[in-house]
C-alpha positions in Angstrom: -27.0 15.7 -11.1 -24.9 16.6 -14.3 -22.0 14.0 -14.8 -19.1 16.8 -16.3 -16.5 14.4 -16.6 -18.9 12.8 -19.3 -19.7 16.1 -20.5 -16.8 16.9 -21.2 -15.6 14.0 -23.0 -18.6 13.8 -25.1 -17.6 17.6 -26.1 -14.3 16.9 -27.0 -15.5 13.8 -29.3 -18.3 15.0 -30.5 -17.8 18.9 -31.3 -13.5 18.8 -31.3 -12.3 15.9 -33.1 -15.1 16.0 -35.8 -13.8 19.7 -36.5 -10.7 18.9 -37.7 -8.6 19.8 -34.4 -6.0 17.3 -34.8 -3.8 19.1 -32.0 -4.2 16.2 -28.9 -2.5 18.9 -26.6 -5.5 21.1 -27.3 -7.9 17.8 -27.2 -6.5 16.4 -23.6 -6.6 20.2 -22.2 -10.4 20.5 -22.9 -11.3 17.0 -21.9 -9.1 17.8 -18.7 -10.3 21.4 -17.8 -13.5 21.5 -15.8 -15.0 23.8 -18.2 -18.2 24.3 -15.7 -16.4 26.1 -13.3 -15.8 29.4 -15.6 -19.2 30.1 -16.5 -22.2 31.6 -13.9 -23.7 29.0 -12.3 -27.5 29.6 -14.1 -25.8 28.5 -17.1 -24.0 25.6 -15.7 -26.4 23.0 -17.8 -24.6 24.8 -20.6 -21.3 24.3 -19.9 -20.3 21.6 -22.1 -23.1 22.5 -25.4 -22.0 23.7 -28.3 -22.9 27.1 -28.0 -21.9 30.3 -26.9 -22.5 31.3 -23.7 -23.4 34.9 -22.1 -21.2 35.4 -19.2 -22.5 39.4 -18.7 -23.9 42.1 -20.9 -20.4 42.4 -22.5 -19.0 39.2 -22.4 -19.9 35.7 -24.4 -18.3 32.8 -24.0 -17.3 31.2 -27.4 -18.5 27.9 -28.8 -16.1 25.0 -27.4 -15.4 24.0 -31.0 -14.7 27.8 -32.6 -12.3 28.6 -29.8 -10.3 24.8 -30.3 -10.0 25.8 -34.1 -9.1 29.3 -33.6 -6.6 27.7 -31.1 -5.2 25.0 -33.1 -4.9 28.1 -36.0 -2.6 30.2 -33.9 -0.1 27.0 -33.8 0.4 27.5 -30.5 4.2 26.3 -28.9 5.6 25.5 -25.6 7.9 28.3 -25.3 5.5 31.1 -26.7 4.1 34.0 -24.5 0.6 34.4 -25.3 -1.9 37.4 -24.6 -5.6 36.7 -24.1 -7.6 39.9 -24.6 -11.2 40.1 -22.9 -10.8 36.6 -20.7 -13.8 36.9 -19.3 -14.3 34.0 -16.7 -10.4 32.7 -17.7 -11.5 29.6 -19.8 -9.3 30.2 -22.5 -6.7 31.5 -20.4 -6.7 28.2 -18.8 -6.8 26.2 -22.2 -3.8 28.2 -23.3 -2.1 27.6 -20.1 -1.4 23.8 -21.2 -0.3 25.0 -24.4 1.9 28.2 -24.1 5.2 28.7 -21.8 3.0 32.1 -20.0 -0.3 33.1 -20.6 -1.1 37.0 -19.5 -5.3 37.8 -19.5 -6.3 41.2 -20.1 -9.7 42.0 -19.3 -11.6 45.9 -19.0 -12.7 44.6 -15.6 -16.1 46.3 -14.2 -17.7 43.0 -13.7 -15.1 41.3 -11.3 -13.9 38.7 -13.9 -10.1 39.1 -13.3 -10.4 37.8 -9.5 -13.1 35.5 -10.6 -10.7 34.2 -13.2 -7.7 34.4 -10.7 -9.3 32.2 -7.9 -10.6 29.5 -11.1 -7.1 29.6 -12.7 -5.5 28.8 -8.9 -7.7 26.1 -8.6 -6.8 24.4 -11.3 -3.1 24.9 -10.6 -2.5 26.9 -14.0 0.6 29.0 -12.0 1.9 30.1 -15.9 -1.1 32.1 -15.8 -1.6 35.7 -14.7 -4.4 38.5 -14.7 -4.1 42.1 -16.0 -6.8 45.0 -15.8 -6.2 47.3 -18.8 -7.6 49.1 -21.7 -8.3 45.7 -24.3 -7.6 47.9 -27.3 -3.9 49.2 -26.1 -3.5 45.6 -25.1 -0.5 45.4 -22.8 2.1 47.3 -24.3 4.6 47.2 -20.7 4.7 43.0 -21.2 5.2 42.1 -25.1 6.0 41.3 -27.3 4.0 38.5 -27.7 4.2 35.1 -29.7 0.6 34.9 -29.6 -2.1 37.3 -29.4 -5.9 35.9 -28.8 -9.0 37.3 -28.4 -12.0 36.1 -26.7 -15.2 37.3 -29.2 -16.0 39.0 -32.4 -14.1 42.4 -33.6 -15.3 44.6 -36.4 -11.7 45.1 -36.9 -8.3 44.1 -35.2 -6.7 46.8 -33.5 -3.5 48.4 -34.5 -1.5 48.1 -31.1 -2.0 44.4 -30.7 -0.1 44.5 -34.3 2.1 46.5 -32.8 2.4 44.2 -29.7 3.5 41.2 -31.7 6.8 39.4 -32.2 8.5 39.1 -35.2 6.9 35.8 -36.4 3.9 36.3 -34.2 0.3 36.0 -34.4 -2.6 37.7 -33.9 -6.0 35.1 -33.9 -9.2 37.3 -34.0 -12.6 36.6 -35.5 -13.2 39.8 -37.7 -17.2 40.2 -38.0 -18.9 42.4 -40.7 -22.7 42.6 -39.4 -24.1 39.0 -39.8 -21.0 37.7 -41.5 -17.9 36.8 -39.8 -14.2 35.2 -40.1 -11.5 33.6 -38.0 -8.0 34.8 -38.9 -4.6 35.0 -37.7 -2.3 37.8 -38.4 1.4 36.8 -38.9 4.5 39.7 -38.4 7.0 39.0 -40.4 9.8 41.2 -41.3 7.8 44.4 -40.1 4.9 42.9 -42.5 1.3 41.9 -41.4 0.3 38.7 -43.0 -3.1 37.8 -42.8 -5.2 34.5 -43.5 -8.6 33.1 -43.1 -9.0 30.0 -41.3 -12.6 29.5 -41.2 -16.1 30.9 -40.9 -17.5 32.4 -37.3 -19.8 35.2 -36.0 -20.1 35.0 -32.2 -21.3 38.2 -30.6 -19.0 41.6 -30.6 -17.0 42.4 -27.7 -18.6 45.4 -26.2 -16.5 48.6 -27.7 -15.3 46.7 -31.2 -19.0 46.9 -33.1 -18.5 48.5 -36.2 -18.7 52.5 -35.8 -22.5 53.6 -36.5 -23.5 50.7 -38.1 -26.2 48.4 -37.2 -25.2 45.1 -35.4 -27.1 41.8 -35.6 
């Protein structure tokens, strides 16, 4: 039998630190979080590798050390409001719990991830935490702005009405994939400007509906 409080700490010392995630917030919440209880059970053994990790046809769990940088990028405070697009089993919504002041997951749910995600989030006691069902490219207009916008997987490009969505001084982390190639950035509104940096290279899988428009995907 798999030994996950091991797991996990082995993750978190072997794929975290050495990355250059100096936040220990973001360190304690992923060597706290029992990260096997948000992905399907046949992939279980998986839970703590570092790899992505299919979660359906349209969803892939990112790499434990790509979502901690993208994390530690979006500089993350106590009293921000944070929206996760496409949350898929809640993982990240669950990280960002320890982290933000609320956390609101949006997911396009035919797949029943937002009660799956619900129950896990419950369980865990991450009551900051709440579950929407929504169109993930008009985000969630009725609840912003947000400090922090997030997304769980690769975009070909980042969609104007989570710009829109953001508050002044927010930002937007995405990873922004062009075919094989790929890059983590975060957005910044400032003064009514997008800002935009990269913070380092990644190319999980698209989200299913942001592929690049007739062009062929890897």
């Amino acid at each position: 039998m798999t030994d996950y409080s091991v797991a996990r700490l082995a993750m978190v010392n072997s794929q975290i630190r050495p990355s250059d995630v100096t936040d220990h917030r973001i360190q304690d919440a992923m060597g706290e979080i029992p990260r096997e209880m948000f992905v399907p059970k046949s992939q279980s053994a998986k839970a703590y590798a570092d790899t992505e990790i299919k979660l359906s046809d349209a969803r892939t769990m990112l790499r434990p050390v790509h979502l901690a940088k993208l994390i530690q990028a979006a500089d993350i405070r106590p009293t921000d409001v944070v929206l996760d697009i496409a949350f898929g089993r809640g993982y990240t919504m669950a990280v960002l719990s320890r982290l933000a002041e609320t956390v609101v997951g949006l997911e396009q749910d035919g797949e029943g991830f937002a009660t799956k995600a619900g129950d896990r989030l419950a369980q865990i006691g991450a009551n900051n935490a709440v579950v929407v069902e929504g169109d993930l490219e008009a985000g969630v207009p009725g609840q912003g702005p947000f400090d922090v916008i997030f997304v769980d997987g690769a975009v070909a490009r980042a969609r104007d009405a989570w710009f829109d969505q953001l508050a002044e001084g927010g930002r937007l982390a995405v990873i922004e994939r062009d075919g094989a190639v790929g890059r983590a950035r975060i957005y910044t509104k400032a003064r009514g400007h997008i800002g935009e940096r990269a913070v380092f290279d990644a190319a999980p899988p698209y989200l299913a509906g942001f592929e690049p428009e007739g062009g062929f995907v890897f």
